[in-house]
C-alpha positions as CSV (number, residue, x, y, z in Angstrom):
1,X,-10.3,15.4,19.2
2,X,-10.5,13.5,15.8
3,X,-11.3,9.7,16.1
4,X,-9.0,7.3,14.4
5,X,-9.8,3.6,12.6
6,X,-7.2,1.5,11.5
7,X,-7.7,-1.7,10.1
8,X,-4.6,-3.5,10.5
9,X,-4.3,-6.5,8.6
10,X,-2.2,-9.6,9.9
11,X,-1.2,-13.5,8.0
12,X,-5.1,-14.8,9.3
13,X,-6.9,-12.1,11.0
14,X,-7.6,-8.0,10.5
15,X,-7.5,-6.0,13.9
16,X,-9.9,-3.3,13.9
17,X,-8.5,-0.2,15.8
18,X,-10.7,2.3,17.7
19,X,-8.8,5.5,19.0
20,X,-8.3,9.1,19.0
21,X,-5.4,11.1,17.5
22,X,-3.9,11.9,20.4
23,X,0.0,10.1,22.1
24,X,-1.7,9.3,25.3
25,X,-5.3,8.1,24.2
26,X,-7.1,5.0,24.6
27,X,-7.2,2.3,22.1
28,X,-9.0,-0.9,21.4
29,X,-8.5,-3.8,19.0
30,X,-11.1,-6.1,17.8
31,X,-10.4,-9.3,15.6
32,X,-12.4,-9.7,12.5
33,X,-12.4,-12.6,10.0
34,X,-10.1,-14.9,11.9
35,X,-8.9,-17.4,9.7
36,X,-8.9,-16.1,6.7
37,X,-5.7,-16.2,4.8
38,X,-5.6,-12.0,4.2
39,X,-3.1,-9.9,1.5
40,X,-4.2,-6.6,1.5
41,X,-6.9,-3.9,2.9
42,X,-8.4,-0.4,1.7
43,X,-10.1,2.4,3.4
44,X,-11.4,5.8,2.6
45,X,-11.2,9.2,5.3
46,X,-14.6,9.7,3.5
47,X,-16.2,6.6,4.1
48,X,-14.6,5.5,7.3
49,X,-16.7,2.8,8.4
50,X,-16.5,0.9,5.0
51,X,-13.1,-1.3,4.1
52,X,-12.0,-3.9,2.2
53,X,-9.8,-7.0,3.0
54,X,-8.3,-8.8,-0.1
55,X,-7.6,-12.7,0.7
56,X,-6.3,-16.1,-1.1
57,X,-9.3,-17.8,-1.0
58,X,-12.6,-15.7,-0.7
59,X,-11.7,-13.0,-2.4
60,X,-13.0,-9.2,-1.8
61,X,-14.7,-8.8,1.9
62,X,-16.2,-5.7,2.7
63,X,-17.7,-4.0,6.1
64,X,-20.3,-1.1,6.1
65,X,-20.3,-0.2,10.2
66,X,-16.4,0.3,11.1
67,X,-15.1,-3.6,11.3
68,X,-18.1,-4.8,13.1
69,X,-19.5,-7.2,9.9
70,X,-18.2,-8.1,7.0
71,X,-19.5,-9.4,4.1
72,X,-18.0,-11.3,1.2
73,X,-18.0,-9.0,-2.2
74,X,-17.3,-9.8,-5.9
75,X,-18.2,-13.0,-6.1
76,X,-16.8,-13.5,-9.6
77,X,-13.8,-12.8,-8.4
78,X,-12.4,-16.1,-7.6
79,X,-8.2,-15.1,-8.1
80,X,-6.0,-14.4,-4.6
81,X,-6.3,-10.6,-4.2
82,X,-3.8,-9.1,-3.7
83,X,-4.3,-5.8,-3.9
84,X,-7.0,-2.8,-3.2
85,X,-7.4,0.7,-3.5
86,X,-10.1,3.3,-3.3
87,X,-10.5,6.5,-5.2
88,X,-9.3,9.6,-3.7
89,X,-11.7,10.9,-5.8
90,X,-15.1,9.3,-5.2
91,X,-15.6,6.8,-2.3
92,X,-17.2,4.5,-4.4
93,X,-14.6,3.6,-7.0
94,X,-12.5,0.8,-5.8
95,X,-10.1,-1.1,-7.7
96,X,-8.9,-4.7,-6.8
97,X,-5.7,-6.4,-8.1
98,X,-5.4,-10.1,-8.5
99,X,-3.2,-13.0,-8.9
100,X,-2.3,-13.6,-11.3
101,X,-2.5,-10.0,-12.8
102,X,-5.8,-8.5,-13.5
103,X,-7.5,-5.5,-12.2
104,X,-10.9,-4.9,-11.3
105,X,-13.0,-2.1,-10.9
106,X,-16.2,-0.7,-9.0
107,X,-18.0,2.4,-9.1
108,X,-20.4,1.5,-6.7
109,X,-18.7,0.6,-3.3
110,X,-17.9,-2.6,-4.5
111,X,-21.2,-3.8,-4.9
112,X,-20.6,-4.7,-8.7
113,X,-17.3,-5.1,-10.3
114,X,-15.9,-5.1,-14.1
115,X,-12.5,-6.5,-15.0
116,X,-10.2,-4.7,-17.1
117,X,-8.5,-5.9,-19.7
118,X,-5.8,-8.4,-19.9
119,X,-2.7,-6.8,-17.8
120,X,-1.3,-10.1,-19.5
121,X,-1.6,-8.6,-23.1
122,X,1.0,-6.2,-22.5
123,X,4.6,-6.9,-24.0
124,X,6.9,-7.6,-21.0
125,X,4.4,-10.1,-19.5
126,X,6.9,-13.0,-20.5
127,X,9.2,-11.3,-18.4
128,X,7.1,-11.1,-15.0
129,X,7.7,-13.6,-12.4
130,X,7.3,-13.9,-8.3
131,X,9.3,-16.9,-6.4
132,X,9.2,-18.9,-5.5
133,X,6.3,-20.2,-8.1
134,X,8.2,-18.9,-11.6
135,X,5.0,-18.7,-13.5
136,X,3.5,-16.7,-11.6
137,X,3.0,-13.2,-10.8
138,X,0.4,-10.7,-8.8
139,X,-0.7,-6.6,-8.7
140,X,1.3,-5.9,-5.5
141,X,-0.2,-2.2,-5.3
142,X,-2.6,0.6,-7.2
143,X,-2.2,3.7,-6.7
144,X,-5.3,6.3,-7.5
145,X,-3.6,9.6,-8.9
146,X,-4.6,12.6,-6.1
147,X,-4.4,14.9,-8.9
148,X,-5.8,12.8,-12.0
149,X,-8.8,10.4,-11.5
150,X,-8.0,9.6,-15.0
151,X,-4.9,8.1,-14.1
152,X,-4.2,4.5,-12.0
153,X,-0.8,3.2,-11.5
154,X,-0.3,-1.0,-10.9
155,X,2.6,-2.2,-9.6
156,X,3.1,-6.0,-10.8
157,X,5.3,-8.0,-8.9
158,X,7.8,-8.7,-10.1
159,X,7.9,-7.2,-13.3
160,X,7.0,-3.9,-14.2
161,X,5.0,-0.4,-13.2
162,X,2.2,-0.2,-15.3
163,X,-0.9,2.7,-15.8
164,X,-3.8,3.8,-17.0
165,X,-3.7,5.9,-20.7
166,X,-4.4,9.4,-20.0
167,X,-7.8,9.6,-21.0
168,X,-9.7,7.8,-18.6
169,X,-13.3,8.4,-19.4
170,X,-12.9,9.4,-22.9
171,X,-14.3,6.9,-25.7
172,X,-11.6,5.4,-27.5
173,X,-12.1,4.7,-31.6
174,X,-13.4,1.0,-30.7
175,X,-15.7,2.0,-28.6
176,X,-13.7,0.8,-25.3
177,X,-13.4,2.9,-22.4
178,X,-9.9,4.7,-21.8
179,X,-9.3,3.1,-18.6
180,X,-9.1,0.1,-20.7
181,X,-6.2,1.0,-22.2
182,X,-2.7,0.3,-20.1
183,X,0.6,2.2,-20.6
184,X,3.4,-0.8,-20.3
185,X,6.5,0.1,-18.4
186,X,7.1,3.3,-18.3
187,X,11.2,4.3,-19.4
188,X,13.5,4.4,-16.2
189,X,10.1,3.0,-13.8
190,X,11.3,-0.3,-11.0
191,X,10.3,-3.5,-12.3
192,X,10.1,-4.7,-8.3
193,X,7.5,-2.0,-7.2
194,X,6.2,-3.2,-3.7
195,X,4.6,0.5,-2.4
196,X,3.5,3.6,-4.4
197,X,1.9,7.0,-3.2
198,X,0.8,10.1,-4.6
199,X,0.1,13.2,-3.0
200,X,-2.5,16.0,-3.2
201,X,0.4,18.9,-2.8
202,X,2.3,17.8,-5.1
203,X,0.8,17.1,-8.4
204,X,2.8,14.9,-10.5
205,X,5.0,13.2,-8.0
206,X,4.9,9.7,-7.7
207,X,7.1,7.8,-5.0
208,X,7.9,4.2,-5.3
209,X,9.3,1.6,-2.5
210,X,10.9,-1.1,-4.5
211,X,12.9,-4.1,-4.4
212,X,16.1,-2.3,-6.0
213,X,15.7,0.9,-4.2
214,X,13.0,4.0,-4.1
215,X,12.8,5.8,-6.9
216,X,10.6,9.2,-7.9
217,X,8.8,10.7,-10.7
218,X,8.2,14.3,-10.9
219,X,5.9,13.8,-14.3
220,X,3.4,11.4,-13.9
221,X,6.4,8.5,-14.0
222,X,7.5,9.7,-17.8
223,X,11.0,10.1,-16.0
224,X,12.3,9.0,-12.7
225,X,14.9,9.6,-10.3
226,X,16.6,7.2,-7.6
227,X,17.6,9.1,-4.7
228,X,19.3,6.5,-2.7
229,X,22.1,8.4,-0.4
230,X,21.6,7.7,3.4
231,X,19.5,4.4,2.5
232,X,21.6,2.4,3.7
233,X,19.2,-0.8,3.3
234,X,17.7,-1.5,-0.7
235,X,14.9,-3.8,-0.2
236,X,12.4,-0.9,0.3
237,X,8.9,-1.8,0.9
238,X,6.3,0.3,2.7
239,X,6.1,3.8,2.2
240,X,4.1,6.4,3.5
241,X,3.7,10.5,3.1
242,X,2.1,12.4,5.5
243,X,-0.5,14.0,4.2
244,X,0.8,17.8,5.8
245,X,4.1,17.3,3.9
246,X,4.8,15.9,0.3
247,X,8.7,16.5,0.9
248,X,8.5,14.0,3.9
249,X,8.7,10.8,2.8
250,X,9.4,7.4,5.2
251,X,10.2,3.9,4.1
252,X,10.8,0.5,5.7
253,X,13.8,-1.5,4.1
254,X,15.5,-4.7,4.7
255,X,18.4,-6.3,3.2
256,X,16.6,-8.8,0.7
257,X,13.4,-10.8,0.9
258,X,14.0,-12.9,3.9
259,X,15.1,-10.2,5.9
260,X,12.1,-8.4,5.3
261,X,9.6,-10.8,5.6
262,X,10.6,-13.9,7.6
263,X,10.4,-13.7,11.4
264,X,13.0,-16.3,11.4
265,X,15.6,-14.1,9.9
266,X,13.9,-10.4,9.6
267,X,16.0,-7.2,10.5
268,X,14.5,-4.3,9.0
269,X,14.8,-0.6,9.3
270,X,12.5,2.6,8.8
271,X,14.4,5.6,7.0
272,X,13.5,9.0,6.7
273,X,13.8,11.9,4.5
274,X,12.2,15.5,4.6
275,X,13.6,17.0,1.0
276,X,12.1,14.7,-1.8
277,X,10.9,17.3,-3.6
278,X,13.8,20.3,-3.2
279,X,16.3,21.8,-4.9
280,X,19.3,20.1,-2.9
281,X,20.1,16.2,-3.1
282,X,17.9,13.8,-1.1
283,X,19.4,12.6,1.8
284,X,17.9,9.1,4.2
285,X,18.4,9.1,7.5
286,X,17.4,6.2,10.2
287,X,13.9,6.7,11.9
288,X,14.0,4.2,14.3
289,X,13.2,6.4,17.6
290,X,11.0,4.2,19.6
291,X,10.6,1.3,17.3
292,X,11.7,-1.9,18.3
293,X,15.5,-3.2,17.4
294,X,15.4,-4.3,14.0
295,X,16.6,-7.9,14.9
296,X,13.3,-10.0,14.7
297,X,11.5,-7.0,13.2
298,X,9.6,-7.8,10.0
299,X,9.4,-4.5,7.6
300,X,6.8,-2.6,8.8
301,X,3.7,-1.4,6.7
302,X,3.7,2.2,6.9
303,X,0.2,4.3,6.3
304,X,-0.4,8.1,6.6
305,X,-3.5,9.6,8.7
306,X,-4.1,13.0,9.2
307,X,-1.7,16.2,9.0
308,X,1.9,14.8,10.1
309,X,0.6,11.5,11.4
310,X,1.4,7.9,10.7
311,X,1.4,4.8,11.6
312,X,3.5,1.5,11.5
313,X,3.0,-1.7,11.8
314,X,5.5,-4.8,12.2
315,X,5.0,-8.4,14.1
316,X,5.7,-6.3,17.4
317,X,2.8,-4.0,17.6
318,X,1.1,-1.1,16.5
319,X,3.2,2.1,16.7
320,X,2.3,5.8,15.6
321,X,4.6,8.8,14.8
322,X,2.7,12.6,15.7
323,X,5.7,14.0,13.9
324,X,6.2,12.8,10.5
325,X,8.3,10.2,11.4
326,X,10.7,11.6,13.1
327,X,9.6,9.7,16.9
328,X,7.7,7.0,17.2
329,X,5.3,5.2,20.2
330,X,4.1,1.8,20.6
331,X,-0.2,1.9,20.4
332,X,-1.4,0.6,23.8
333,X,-2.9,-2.7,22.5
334,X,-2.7,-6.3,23.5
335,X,-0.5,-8.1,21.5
336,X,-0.4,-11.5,22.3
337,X,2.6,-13.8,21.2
338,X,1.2,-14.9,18.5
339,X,0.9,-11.9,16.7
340,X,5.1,-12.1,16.9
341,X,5.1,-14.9,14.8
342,X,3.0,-13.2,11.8
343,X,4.1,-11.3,8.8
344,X,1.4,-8.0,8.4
345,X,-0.7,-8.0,5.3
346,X,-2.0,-4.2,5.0
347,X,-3.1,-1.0,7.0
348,X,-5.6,1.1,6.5
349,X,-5.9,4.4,9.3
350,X,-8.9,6.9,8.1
């Protein structure tokens, strides 16, 4: 039986959970960095006692022995991160996105870090904006390629899909490294992007949970399509694939904004869909089999562990699907009421 971590990220605290992969198995939580005003965390299934937990104002944290420490990273950068990813590729490239924009990069498990260059020196930056501060704007995801560690795709919210030119690691004509280069808003790519995934069965594919809908490339995101029948809800924001299936594809959506992410007002929903990437129209369906009622429900972050596994979590717990998605059960952990009362931040299960 396959042990499982997830770091589970909440508004001020990340809960690291200790399990196995099984419905009926025993789980514990621990709290780590209380206090700390989080936005985002990253893990690797080869590396699966180092994260990292982006926050407003320490930036990068890192452990090294499964949640137990953690350590303060990239002390240069001093921006709210809002973003993190590691390398499908090679455990030790990490990537971190800021706000506002930038991108950073390490090639050493975030020991050292270089910053790209200027996201903001791309044509439509006069156009990105996040409320409610106008001026502002943030790298709401990256995605790693599974097929093409050349290739990194940045979601800016709210503004535009940006990524990498194709040649990574080649040498450009000034002497610059390829990654260096960005590739500004794609034609037909969201402008809201909140969640993006690739897979490793289906090279080329890349899925996007966005403010105006999902949407999915075939090519890299050169062209895109917006199946939306089913979906009956268009503020889409997590997104996960399990990683047995790249035709399975589940989402968590919400009416607007407020519905998704105010505990106030929040109703949101998790849809489902197992033809993304056949022949006949893609059709959403409601996946809400032992979730909670979507009254008082923030949107849920949705990550993928192994085979047909995921999990999802929302202010009322911890739950995990053994079936793509299709049925869900709540994670046997303590959940006190405060938890209720919090907006989640990020999940990472390795």
């Amino acid at each position: 039986m396959t042990d499982t971590t997830a770091y589970a990220a909440l508004d001020d605290r990340v809960l690291v959970v200790h399990g196995a992969s099984a419905a009926d198995a025993d789980y514990t939580a621990d709290e780590r960095l209380v206090g700390r005003d989080l936005q985002c965390v990253a893990a690797s299934p080869e590396r699966p006692d180092r994260a990292f937990v982006g926050t407003v104002e320490s930036g990068v944290h890192r452990t090294a022995d499964g949640g137990d420490t953690w350590d303060r990273v990239a002390p240069d950068i001093d921006d709210h991160v809002t973003a993190l990813a590691v390398s499908p590729h090679d455990a030790d490239v990490v990537w971190a996105g800021t706000e506002p924009s930038a991108v950073y990069r390490s090639t050493d498990g975030g020991d050292s870090w270089t910053a790209l260059p200027p996201l903001t020196d791309l044509p439509s930056e006069s156009e990105w904006s996040f409320p409610p501060r106008p001026h502002t704007h943030h790298v709401r995801w990256l995605e790693p390629d599974s097929h093409d560690p050349e290739r990194l795709y940045v979601a800016i919210e709210a503004g535009a899909l940006v990524r990498t030119a194709d040649a990574l690691t080649a040498t450009a004509a000034d002497g610059t490294d390829g990654a260096e280069t960005w590739e500004d808003r794609p034609e037909g790519a969201r402008y809201d992007n909140h969640t993006l995934a690739t897979h490793s069965d289906a090279e080329g594919r890349v899925y996007t949970a966005a403010g105006d809908g999902y949407a999915q490339s075939e090519d890299g995101g050169d062209t895109w399509s917006y199946p939306q029948e089913g979906l009956g809800h268009r503020y889409v924001w997590g997104l996960a694939v399990p990683r047995a299936d790249p035709d399975t594809v589940v989402v968590s959506a919400a009416s607007g904004a407020r519905s998704a992410h105010s505990v106030s007002s929040a109703e949101a929903y998790v849809y489902r869909t197992t033809n993304a990437g056949r022949d006949e129209p893609t059709e959403w369906h409601r996946a809400m089999e032992g979730l909670p009622e979507p009254a008082g429900t923030v949107r849920p972050l949705l990550a993928a562990a192994g085979g047909s596994v995921l999990f999802a979590l929302n202010n009322r717990g911890l739950y995990r699907s053994a079936d793509a998605g299709g049925s869900w059960g709540r994670v046997p952990l303590r959940w006190p009421d405060g938890y209720e009362d919090q907006t989640p931040r990020g999940l990472a299960v390795v």
